[in-house]
C-alpha positions in Angstrom: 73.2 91.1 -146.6 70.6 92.8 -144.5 71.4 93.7 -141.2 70.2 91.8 -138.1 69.0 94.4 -135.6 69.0 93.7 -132.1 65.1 93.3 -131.4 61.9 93.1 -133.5 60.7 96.5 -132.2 64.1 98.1 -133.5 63.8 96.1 -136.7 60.2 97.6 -137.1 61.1 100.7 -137.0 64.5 100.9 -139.3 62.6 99.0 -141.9 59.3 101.2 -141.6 57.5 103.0 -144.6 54.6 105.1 -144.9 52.6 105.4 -148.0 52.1 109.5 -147.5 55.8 110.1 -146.6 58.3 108.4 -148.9 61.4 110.7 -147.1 61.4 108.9 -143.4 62.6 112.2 -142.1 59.2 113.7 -143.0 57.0 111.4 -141.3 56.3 111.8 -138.2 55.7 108.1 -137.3 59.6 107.2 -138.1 61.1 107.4 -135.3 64.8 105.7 -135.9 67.0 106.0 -139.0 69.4 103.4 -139.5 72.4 104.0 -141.4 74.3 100.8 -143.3 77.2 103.1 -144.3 78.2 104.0 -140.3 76.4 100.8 -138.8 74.7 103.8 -136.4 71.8 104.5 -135.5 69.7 107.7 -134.2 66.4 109.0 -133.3 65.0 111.5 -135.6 64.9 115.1 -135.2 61.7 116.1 -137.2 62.4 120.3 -137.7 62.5 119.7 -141.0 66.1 119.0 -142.0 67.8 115.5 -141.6 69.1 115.6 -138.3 69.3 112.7 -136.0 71.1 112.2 -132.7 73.0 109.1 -132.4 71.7 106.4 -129.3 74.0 104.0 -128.3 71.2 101.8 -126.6 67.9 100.6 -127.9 65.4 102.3 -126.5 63.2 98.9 -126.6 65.5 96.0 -125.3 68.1 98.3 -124.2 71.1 96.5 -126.0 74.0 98.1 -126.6 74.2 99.2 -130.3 77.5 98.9 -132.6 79.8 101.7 -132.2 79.5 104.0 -135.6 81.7 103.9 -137.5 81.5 107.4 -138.9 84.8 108.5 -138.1 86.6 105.2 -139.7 84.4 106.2 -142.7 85.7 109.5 -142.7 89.3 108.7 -142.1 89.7 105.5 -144.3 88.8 107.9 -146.9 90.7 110.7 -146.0 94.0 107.8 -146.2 93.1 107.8 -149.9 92.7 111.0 -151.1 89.4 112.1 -150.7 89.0 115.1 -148.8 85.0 116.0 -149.7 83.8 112.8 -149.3 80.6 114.2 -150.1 81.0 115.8 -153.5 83.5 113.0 -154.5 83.0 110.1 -156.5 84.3 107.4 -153.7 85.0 103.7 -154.4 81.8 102.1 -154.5 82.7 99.6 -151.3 82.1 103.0 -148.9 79.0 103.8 -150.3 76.9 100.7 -148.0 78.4 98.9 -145.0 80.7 96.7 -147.5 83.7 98.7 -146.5 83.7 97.9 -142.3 82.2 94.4 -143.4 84.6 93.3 -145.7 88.1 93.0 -143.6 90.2 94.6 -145.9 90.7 97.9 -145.1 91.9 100.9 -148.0 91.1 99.5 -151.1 90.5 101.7 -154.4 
């Protein structure tokens, strides 16, 4: 289900691509990533690397944005098991935004 963001500039830039740059984080026209599996989002640092730093308002229309849910992520796993999230082979519900979405919380 895609994600309704909160204004058409924000949806522009979530869902933009460029034809020379297919990594958003090398293109220096991307400005926002937006990540399904946290529901956060973040304005790109280009240095290089894929750092972001998280906004909690829309720099557009100024609407408050979703609290991330990064550290549910993190700790939902953590309940079952996983301690390296990263290097793990996780249930495939915490791989999008299926696992915040869903209601049921810890499921294998």
């Amino acid at each position: 289900m895609p994600k309704h963001h909160c204004c058409s500039l924000m949806t522009a830039q979530v869902t933009f691509t460029c034809a020379e740059h297919p990594n958003p984080f090398d293109c220096p026209d991307c400005l926002i990533h937006y990540s399904e599996r946290f529901d956060e989002y973040g304005l790109i640092l280009h240095d290089g690397g894929t750092a972001r730093l998280t906004i909690d308002f829309c720099p557009w229309c100024g609407t408050r944005l979703p609290e991330s849910q990064r550290d549910r992520w993190f700790e939902e796993l953590a309940a079952l098991g996983f301690d390296d999230p990263g290097d793990q082979a996780i249930p495939e519900r915490y791989q999008t935004g299926a696992w915040y979405r869903g209601g049921t919380r810890f499921q294998r």
